[in-house]
C-alpha positions in Angstrom: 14.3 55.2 -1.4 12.4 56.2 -4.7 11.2 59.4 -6.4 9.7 60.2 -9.7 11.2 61.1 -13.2 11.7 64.5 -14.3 11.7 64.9 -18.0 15.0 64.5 -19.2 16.4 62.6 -16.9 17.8 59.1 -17.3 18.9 56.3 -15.0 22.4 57.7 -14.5 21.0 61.2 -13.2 18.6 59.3 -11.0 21.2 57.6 -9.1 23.7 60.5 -8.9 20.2 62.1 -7.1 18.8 59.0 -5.0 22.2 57.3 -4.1 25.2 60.0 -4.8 27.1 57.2 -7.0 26.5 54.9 -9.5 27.5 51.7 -7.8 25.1 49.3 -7.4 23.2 50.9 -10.9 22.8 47.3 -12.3 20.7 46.2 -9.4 18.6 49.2 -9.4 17.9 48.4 -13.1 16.5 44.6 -12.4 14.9 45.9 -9.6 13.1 48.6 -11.7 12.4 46.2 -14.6 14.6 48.2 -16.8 18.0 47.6 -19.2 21.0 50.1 -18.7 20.2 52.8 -21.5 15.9 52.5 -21.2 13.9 55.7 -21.2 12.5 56.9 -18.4 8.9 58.0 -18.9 8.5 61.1 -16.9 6.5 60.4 -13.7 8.2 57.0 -13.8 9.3 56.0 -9.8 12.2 55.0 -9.7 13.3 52.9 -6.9 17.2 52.1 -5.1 18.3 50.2 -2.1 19.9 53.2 -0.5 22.6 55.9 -0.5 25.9 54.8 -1.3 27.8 58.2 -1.4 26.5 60.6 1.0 28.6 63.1 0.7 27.4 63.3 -3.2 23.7 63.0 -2.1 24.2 65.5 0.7 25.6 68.0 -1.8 22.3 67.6 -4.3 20.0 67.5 -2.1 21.1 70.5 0.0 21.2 72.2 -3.5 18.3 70.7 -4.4 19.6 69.6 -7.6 18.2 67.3 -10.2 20.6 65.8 -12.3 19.1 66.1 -16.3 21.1 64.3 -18.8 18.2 65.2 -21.7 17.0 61.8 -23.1 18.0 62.3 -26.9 14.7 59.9 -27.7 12.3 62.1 -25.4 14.1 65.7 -26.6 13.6 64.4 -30.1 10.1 63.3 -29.6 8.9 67.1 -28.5 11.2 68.4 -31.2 9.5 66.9 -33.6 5.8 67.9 -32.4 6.6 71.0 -33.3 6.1 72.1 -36.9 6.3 75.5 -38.1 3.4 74.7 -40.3 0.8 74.4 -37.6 1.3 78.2 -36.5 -0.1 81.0 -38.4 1.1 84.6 -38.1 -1.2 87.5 -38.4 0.9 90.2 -39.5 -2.2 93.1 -38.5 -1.6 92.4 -34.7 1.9 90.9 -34.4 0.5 87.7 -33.3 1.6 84.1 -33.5 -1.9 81.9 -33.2 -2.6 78.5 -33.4 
């Protein structure tokens, strides 16, 4: 089973999505090339050996929920993008431009 990275997310929240649990998260790392606390890039596929708490997975995916933990490394990246220096207000039309 595998599915893509949302942004945010990290390897925890894709197994709670993908496998209900975290058991077995060590494997999935070596099989996804990846150490315990790695970033995910977003559009990264992320792939597990199977469902090893359905009742967990059941729940999610019936609510189609998609655990987001917020990568502090990726929230700080976007946070930092943004300066207030780069917007200019025109006070005539109440407008923020770029």
């Amino acid at each position: 089973m595998s599915k893509s990275v949302k942004f945010g997310q990290n390897l925890l929240d894709m197994m709670l999505q993908l496998t209900g649990g975290l058991n077995g998260i060590v494997g999935v790392a070596k099989l996804n090339d990846l150490t315990l606390n790695q970033s995910l890039g977003i559009g990264q596929t992320i792939e597990t050996s199977g469902i090893t708490n359905f009742s967990v997975y059941n729940y999610y995916k019936k609510r189609q929920i998609n655990p987001i933990s917020r990568d502090n490394i990726q929230s700080e990246m976007i946070i930092n993008s943004i300066s207030p220096e780069s917007y200019i207000v025109d006070d005539s039309e109440d407008a923020i431009t770029n």
